[in-house]
Structure formats: C-alpha cells, structure tokens
C-alpha positions as CSV (number, residue, x, y, z in Angstrom):
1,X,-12.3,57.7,41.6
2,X,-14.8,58.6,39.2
3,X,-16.9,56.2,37.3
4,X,-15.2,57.5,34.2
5,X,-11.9,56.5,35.6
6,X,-13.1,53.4,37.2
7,X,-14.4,52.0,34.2
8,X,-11.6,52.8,31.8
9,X,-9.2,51.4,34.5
10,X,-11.2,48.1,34.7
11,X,-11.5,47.7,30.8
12,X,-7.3,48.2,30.6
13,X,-6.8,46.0,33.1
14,X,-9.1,43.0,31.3
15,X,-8.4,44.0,27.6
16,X,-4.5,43.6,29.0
17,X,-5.2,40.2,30.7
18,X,-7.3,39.3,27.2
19,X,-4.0,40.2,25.0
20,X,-2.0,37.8,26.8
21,X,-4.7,35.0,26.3
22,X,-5.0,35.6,22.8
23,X,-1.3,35.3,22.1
24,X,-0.9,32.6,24.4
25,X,-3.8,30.6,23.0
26,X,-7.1,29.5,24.5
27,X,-8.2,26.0,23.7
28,X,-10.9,25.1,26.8
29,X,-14.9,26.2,25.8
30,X,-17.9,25.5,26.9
31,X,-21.7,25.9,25.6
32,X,-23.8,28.6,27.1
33,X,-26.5,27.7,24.4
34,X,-27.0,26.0,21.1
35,X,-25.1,29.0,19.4
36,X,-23.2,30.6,22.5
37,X,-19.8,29.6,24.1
38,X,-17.8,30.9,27.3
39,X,-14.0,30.5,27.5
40,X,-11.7,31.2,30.5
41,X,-10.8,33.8,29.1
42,X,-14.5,35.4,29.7
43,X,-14.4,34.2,33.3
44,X,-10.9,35.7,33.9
45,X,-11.8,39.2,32.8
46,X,-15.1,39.1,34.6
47,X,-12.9,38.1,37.6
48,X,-10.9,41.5,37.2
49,X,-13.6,43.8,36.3
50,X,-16.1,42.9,38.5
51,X,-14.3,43.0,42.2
52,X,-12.9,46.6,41.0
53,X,-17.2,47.6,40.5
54,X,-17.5,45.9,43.7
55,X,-15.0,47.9,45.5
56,X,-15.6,51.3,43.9
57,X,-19.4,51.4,44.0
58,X,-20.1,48.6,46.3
59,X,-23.9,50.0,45.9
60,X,-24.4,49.8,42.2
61,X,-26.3,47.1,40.9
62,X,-23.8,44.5,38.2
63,X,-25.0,43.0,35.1
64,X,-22.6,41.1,33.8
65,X,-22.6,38.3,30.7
66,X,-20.8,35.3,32.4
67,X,-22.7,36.4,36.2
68,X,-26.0,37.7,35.7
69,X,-27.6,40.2,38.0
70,X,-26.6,41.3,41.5
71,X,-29.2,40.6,44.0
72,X,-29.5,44.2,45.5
73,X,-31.6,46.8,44.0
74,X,-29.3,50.6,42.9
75,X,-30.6,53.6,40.8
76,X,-27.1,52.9,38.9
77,X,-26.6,49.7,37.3
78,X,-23.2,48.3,35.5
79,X,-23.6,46.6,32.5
80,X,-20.2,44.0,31.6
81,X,-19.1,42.2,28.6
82,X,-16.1,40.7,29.7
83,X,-15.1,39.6,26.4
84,X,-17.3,40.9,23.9
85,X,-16.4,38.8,20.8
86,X,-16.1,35.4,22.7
87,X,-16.4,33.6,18.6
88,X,-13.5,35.7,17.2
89,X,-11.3,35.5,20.0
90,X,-11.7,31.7,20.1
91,X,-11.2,31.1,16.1
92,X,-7.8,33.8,16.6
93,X,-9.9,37.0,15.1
94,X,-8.2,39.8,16.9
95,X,-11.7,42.1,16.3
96,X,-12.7,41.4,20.2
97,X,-13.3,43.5,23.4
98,X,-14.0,44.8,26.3
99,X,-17.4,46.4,26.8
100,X,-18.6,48.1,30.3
101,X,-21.8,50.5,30.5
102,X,-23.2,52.4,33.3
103,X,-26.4,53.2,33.1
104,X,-28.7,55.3,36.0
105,X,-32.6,55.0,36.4
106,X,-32.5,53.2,33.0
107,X,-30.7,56.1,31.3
108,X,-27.0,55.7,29.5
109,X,-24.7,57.6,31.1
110,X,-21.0,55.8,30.1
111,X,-19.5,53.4,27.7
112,X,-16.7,52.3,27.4
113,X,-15.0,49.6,24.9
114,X,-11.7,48.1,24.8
115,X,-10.2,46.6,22.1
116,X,-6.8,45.5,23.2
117,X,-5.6,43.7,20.4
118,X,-6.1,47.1,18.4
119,X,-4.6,49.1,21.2
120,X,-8.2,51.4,21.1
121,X,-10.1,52.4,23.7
122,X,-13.5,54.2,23.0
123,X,-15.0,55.8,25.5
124,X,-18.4,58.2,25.6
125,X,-20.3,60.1,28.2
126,X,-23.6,61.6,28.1
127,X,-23.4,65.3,27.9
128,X,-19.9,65.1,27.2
129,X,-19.1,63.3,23.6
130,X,-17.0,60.3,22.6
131,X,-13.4,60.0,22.3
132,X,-11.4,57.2,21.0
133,X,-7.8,56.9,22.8
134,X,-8.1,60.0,24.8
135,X,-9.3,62.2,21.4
136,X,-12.5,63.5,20.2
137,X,-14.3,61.7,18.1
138,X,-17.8,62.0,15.8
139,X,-20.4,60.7,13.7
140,X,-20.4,61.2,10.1
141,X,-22.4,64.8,9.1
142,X,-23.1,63.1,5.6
143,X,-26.9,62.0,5.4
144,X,-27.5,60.3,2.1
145,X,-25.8,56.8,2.3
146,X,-24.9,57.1,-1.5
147,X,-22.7,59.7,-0.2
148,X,-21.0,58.1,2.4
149,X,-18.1,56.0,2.4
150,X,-18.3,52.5,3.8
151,X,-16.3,49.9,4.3
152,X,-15.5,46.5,6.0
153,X,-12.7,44.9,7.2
154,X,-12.3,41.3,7.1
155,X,-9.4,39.5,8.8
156,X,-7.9,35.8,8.3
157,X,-7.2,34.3,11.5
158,X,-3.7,35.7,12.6
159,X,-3.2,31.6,13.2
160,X,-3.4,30.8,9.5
161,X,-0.9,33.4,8.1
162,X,1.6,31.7,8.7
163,X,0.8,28.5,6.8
C-alpha cells in the first residue's frame, strides 16, 4: 500500500467513525490546558489511525495530538490530528476533521484532510498537486486581494436549528 493510499484509508476510516459521534452526540471532555479540551471522540480516531501507521510503516516515526511522539528515531515521520476541530465538534459545528501529514527528513511530502461531515477529502502530494475528492484542485492566479473574492462561512450549531 502506498503512503498515499494508507493515509487516505486511515482518514475515511476516522472521519467515518467521527460522523457517527457527531450525530450521536458527545457529552464527556476533558482539559488538556487552560484553553484546550480532548473528547473520546479524539481518542477513538487516534485509536483507528494510529495501529493502521503502525502496521503499514511500522518504522516511521508518529506524532500524534492526543499521543505525542514515538520513541524510535525514522527519516519519515507521521504527523496526526485525529480530530482537528475538537471546539466545533463539541459545541455541534460540523466544520471539523481529520488531518494526517507525512513528512521525510523534515520535508512535506503528503497531506491529507478529512472533513466527513462535508463528505470532502483533500488530499496533496509534493510534486504531484492537490485534489479535493479525487479532482484537481488550485490556488487562486489572482494577486491583488481587491481583486479576489472572499468569503466566510459561518454555521449555527446544527443542535439549535431546531429550536
């Protein structure tokens, strides 16, 4: 399997177990800091993507948010966000993710970023381009910002519509 394939695999397979969390409802936090919080959620996608690392490229190097660091020392080193978005998903905001990197003497070489709620999966490679749900994507050509179009999109809390 490649790490392209392995990591896209491992971000489904978490985003999907994420979904079901969110609709089902997560109550349980804790405090990782003054300003940071960890739900089960977190722990249970770290506890799918990370044995799938493990058994794929037993001798890469992890990083992940909820674990820390692996104790052995790899030229290629996995970077994890189990749930990146821990706030949103616990206040109901369905703008939450997925996010896996691989990275190789300190170089990017893959990212990828599940967004299950969205059904979007982004995914780029060095030397090879970005694609979002298996189709090219780019960056903007426009330069000036007064030319470019921006926008933002702010969601209630799927929770409160229907009050």
């Amino acid at each position: 399997m490649t790490n392209h394939g392995l990591a896209v695999i491992a971000a489904r397979k978490a985003g999907a177990f994420l979904l079901k969390e969110f609709k089902r409802g997560v109550d349980s936090f804790a405090l990782k800091s003054s300003h940071e919080i960890v739900t089960g959620a977190d722990k249970g996608a770290e506890r799918i993507i990370l044995p799938l690392l493990k058994k794929y490229t037993p001798q890469y190097q992890i990083l992940s948010e909820e674990s820390g660091l692996t104790h052995h020392r790899s030229d290629w080193l996995w970077v994890v966000d189990p749930l990146d978005g821990t706030t949103n998903f616990k206040v109901h905001n369905p703008l939450f993710s997925v996010s896996i990197a691989l990275y190789h003497k300190g170089e990017p070489m893959l990212g990828v970023v599940c967004a299950p709620y969205l059904k979007e999966i982004f995914v780029a490679e060095k030397d090879k381009g970005a694609t979002l749900n298996g189709k090219r994507i780019h960056v903007s050509q426009t330069r000036e910002l007064n030319k470019a179009f921006l926008t933002y999109l702010g969601l209630t809390p799927l929770r409160n519509l229907s009050n």
